[in-house]
Every structure is written in C-alpha cells, then in structure tokens.
N, C-alpha and C positions, 0 to 999 in steps of 0.2 A: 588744442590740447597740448601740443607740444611746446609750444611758445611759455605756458604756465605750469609746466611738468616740474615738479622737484621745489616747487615754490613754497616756502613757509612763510606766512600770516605775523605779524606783530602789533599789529593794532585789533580790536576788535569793539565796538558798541554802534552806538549813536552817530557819534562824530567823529569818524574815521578818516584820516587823510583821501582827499578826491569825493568826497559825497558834496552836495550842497546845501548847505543850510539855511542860507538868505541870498539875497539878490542888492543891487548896486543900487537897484532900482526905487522909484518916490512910489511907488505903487505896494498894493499887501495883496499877495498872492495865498489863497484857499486854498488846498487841496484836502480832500476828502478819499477817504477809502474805502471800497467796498470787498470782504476777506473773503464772502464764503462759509463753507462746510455749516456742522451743527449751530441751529440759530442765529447764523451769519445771512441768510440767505436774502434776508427782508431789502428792501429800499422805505426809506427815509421820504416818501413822498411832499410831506409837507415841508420838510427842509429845502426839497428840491422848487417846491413851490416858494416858496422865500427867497431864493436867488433868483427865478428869475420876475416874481415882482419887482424886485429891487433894481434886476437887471445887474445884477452883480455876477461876474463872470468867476469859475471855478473849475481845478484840474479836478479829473478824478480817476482814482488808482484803480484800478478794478483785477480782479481775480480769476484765475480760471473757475474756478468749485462757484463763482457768484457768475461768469456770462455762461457758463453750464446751466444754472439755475436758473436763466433770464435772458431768454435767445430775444425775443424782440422787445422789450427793456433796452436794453444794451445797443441795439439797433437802434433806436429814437434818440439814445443819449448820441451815439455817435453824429448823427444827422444837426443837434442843436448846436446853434455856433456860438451860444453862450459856454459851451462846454468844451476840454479834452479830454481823450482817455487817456489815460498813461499805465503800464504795466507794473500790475502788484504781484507776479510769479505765477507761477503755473500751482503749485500746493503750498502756498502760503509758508515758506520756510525760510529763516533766516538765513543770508548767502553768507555761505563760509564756502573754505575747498577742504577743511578737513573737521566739519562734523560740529563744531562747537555748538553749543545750547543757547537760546536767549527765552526765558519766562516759560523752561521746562521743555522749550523746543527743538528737538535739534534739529540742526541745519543740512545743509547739502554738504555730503562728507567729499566730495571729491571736485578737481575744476569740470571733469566732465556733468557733472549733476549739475552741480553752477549752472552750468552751459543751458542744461534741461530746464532748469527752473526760470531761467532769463527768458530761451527763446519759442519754450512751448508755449507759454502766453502771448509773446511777441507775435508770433506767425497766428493768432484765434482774433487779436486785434486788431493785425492790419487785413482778416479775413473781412470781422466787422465794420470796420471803417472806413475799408481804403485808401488806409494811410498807413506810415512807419509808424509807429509811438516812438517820441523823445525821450520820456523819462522811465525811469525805475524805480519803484520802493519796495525791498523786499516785507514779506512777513515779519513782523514784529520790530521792523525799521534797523535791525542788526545787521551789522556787516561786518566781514573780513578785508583788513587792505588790498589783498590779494584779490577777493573776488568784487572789489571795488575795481580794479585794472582792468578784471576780463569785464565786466558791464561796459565800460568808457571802450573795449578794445573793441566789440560787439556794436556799441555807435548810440548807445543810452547812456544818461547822465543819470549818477543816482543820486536822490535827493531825499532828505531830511527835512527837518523843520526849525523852526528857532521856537514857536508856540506849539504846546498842546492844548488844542480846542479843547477836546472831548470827554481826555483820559481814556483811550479807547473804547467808547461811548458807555464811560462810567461815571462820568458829572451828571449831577442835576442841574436843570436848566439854568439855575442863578448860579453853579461856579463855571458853567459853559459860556455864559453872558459876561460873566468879569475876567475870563482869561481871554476872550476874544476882544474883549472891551478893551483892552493894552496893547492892540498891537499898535507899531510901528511903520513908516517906510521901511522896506527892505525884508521884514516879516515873510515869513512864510508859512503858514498854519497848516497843521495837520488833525484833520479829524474825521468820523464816520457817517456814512449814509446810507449803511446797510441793517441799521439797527431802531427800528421805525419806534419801537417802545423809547428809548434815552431820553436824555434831557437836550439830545442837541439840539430840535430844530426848535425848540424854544428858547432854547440859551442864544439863535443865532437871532430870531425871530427880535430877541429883545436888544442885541446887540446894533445887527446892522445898521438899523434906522438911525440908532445914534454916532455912530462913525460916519455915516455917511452926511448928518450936519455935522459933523466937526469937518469935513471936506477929506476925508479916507478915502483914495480911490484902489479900486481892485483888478485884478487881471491874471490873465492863466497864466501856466508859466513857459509855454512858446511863445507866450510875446514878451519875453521877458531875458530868456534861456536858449542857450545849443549848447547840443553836446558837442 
C-alpha cells in the first residue's frame, strides 16, 4: 500500500503500458474467460469438448462469483493439463486505484481494493490448483497504469488480447468463426466459456479444424509467458 500511495493513473483502457497483448511467439494462444454473477454462471461444455477433441490447449481466466458457482468444475479444470487457470478478480471489476468506469463499471477506487480484487482470487486459485496463477485479466479487460504496476509488483502479468473471439459472448457462431479464423503467430485471443447459450463454441467448432490444416499451432500462455 505504501509503495503506491499518492500514485495518479495516466493511461487507462485496453492497452495500457505493462499489460500483454501478444507474444514473440509462432504459436496462438486462447484464453477464455469465465465472469460469474447473473447469467454468467454457466460453462460452455461443448466448447470445452472442442479443445480437447482437437487437443488444442487453452488459458482460462476464471472468477471468483464463477469458482463460487462451480467448486468441482473448477477442480477437474484445474487437474486437466490441456488447461490453465489464470486469475479473472475476485468481483469482476475493472482495476483502477482510483474508481474509474469501463461499460458502466466501476472499478476498484483505491490501490488497497486493487490489492483485494487481484489477490482474493489469487489465494481461491492456488486453493484450487495447487499452484500460483501467472496471469491476470481484470473484468472488463480495463486497466489503470498504476494498477497495472501493483499486479506485475504482486508477481502476475496482466494480459490483454490482440483478437476478440467472442465479443463478450455476443457473436454469432459465423462472426465467432471469422474473427478466429484470422489469427496470426503471436495472436492472443480472448473469449468466453461461461455462456453456454453464444455463438462460441460453434463459431470455434467451425474454426479450429480449419487452422489447424492450415498448420495453426496453439498453446497456453505459461508456455509461452513469465511474469
């Protein structure tokens, strides 16, 4: 708290100095999110049955209000080692230190809340897993520079995307299928797997198969990333 006491924010969205957006890497890294709260609560089963048909490996962000929702869920994902979990906040709030809004949200008004929303999921994660989580993505993918600092100070990398899969699982499966269908090397996709009704896991269903003849390889992003 004291290290970031008195500290004022100058950047704020998306892509914020220190978050990550893509990787170096020949490889296209998925991650998927799961938020929580009203209507959020669901899992994406068949999406998740498409990865590992494919055997295509994927991060996934998960939520306090969703491993609330999904104590042994959450337990089997942790255990599959096509999968990681990585920390989506404790109440789904965009990290700021001093309150800002992102899509009518506000965020954590202070660094000590930062603090709260970073490591009260941190700590239900590595309850679940047995492991640290590397990554971060807050709610709504918003960040403050500032509370960009204290995540990296904390010993997570906060990460972003270069693709929206999903549109927070507002595509229909054919614009799910063509924004996936472009990625690149170094790509980092972001989309959901807690919204079982969407278009994703069709939009991925029709995707995969054909990236992976075009020779698209995948992978999470510990094998890719440190913080």
């Amino acid at each position: 708290m004291a290290e970031f006491a008195g500290r004022q924010p100058k950047e704020w969205g998306l892509h914020v100095t220190g978050v990550v957006n893509n990787s170096r890497s020949h490889h296209v890294a998925l991650t998927f999110d799961a938020c929580g709260g009203p209507g959020g609560t669901g899992c994406d089963h068949a999406l998740l049955n498409t990865l590992r048909r494919h055997k295509v490996p994927a991060t996934l962000f998960v939520n306090s209000r969703w491993l609330h929702a999904n104590p042994s869920l959450s337990a089997e994902l942790a255990l599959d080692p096509l999968f990681e979990l990585a920390n989506h906040g404790t109440a789904h709030l965009p990290l700021s230190v001093n309150g800002r809004a992102a899509y009518g949200i506000h965020g954590t008004a202070t660094v000590a809340a930062a603090y709260d929303e970073l490591m009260g999921n941190q700590a239900i994660l590595q309850e679940i897993s047995g492991k640290v989580p590397q990554f971060f993505r807050p709610g709504t993918a918003f960040y403050d520079d500032v509370a960009v600092e204290v995540t990296r100070r904390l010993g997570m990398l906060p990460v972003n995307f270069t693709v929206n899969g999903d549109g927070g699982a507002t595509f229909s499966a054919a614009t799910v299928a063509a924004e996936v269908g472009r990625v690149a090397p170094g790509d980092i996709v972001i989309s959901h797997f807690n919204r079982p009704a969407a278009g994703t896991a069709g939009g991925y269903a029709r995707a995969l198969p054909q990236l992976l003849d075009q020779g698209v390889t995948f992978t999470r992003l510990g094998d890719i990333l440190s913080p």
